[in-house]
N, CA, C and O of each residue as an XYZ file, in Angstrom:
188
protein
N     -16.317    -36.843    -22.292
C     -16.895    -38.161    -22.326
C     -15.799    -39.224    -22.170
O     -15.929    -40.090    -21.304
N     -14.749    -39.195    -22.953
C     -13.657    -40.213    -22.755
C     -12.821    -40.035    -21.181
O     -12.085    -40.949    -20.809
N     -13.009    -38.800    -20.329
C     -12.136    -38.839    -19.129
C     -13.653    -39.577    -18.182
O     -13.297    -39.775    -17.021
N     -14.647    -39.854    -18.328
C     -15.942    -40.414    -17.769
C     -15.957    -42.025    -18.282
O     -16.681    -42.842    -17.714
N     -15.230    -42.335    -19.223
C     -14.562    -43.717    -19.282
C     -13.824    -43.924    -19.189
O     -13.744    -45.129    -18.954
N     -12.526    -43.237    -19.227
C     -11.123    -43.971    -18.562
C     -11.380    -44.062    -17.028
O     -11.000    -45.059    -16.414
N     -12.077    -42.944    -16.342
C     -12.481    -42.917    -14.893
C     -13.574    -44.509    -14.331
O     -13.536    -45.039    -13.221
N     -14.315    -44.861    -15.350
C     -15.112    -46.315    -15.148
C     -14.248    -47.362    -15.346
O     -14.285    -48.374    -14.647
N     -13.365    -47.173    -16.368
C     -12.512    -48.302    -16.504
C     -10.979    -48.394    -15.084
O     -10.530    -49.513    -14.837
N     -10.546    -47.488    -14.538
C      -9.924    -47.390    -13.760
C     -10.648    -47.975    -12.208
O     -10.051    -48.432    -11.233
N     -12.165    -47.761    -12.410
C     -13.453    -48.152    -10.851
C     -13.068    -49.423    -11.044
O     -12.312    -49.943    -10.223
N     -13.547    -50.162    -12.212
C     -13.555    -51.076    -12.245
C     -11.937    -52.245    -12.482
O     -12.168    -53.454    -12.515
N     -11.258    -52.031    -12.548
C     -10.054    -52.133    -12.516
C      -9.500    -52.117    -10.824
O      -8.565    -52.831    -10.460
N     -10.032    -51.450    -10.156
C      -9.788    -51.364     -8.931
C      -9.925    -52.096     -8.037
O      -9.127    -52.316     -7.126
N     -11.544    -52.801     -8.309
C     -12.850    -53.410     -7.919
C     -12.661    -55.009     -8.079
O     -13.169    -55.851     -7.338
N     -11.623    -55.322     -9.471
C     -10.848    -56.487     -9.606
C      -9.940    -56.872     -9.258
O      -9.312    -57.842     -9.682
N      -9.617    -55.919     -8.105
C      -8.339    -56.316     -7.516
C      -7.235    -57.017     -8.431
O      -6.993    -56.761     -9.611
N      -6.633    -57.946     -7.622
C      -5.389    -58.678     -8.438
C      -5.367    -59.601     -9.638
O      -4.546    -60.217    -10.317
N      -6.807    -59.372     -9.558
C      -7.050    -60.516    -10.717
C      -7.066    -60.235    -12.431
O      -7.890    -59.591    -13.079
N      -6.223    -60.738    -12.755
C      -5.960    -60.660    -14.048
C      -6.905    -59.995    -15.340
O      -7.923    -60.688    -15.329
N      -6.997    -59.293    -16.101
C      -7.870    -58.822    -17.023
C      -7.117    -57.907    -18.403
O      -6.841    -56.710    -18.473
N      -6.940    -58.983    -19.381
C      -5.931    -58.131    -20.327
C      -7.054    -57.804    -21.372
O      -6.446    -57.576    -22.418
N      -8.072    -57.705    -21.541
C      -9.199    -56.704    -22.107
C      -9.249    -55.179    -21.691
O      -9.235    -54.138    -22.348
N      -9.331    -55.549    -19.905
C      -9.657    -54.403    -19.636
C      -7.836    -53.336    -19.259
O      -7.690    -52.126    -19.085
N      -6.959    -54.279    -19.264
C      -5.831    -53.101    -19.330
C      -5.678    -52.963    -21.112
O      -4.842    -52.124    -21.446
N      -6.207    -53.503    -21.970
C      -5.843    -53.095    -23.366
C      -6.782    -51.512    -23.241
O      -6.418    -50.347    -23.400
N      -8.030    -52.080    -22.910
C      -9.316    -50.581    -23.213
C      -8.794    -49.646    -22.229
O      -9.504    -48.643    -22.290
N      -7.971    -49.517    -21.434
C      -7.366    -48.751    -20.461
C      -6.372    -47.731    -21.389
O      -6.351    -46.521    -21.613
N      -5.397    -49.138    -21.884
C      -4.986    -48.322    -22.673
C      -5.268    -46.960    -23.838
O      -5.007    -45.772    -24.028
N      -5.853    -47.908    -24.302
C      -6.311    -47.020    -25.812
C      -7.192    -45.804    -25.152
O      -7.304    -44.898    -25.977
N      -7.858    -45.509    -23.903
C      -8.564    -44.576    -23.369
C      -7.608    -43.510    -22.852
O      -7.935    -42.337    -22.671
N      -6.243    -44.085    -22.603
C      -5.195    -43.476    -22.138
C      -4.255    -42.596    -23.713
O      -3.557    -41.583    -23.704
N      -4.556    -43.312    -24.633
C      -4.050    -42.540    -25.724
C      -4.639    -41.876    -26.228
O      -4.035    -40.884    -26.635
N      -6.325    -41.960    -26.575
C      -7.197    -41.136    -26.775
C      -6.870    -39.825    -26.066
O      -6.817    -38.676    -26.503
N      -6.667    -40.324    -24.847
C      -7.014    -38.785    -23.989
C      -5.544    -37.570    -24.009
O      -5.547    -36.340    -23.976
N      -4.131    -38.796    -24.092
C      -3.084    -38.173    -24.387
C      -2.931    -37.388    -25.794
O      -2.326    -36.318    -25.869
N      -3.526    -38.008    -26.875
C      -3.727    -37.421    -28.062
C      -4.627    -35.735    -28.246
O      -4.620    -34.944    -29.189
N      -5.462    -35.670    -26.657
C      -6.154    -34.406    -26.774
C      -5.690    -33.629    -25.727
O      -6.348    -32.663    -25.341
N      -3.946    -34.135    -24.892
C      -3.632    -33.311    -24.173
C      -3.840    -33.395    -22.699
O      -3.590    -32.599    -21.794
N      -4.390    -34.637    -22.716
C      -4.785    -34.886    -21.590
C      -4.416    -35.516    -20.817
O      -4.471    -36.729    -21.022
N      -3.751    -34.933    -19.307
C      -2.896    -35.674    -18.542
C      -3.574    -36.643    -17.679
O      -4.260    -36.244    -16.738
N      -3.410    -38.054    -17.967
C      -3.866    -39.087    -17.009
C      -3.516    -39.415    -15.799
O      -4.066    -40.283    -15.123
N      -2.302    -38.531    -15.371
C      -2.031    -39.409    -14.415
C      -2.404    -38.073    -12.913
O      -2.180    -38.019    -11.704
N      -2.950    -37.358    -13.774
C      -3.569    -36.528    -12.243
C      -5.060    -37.120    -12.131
O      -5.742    -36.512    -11.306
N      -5.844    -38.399    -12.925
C      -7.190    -38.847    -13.213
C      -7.240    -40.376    -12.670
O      -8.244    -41.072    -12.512
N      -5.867    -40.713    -12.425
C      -5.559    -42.291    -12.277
C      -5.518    -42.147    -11.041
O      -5.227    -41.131    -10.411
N      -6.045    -43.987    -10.358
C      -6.481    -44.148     -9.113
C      -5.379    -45.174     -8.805
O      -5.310    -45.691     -7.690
């Protein structure tokens, strides 16, 4: 469930192009530690 939201938050992140959003790189984050905390490598999931 959490690699099905870091994956929405990365769409959408994409979708905003250059434009600024420090909400959505904070929830990026913390989806990124969640998932590192269970072993989970992000950066073969990152766009």
């Amino acid at each position: 469930m959490e690699i099905d939201n870091y994956s929405r938050l990365q769409k959408i992140k994409k979708e905003n192009g250059s434009q600024e959003n420090s909400y959505l790189d904070y929830e990026i984050k913390v989806s990124k530690a969640k998932l590192a905390s269970q072993g989970v490598n992000v950066e073969d999931i990152t766009l």
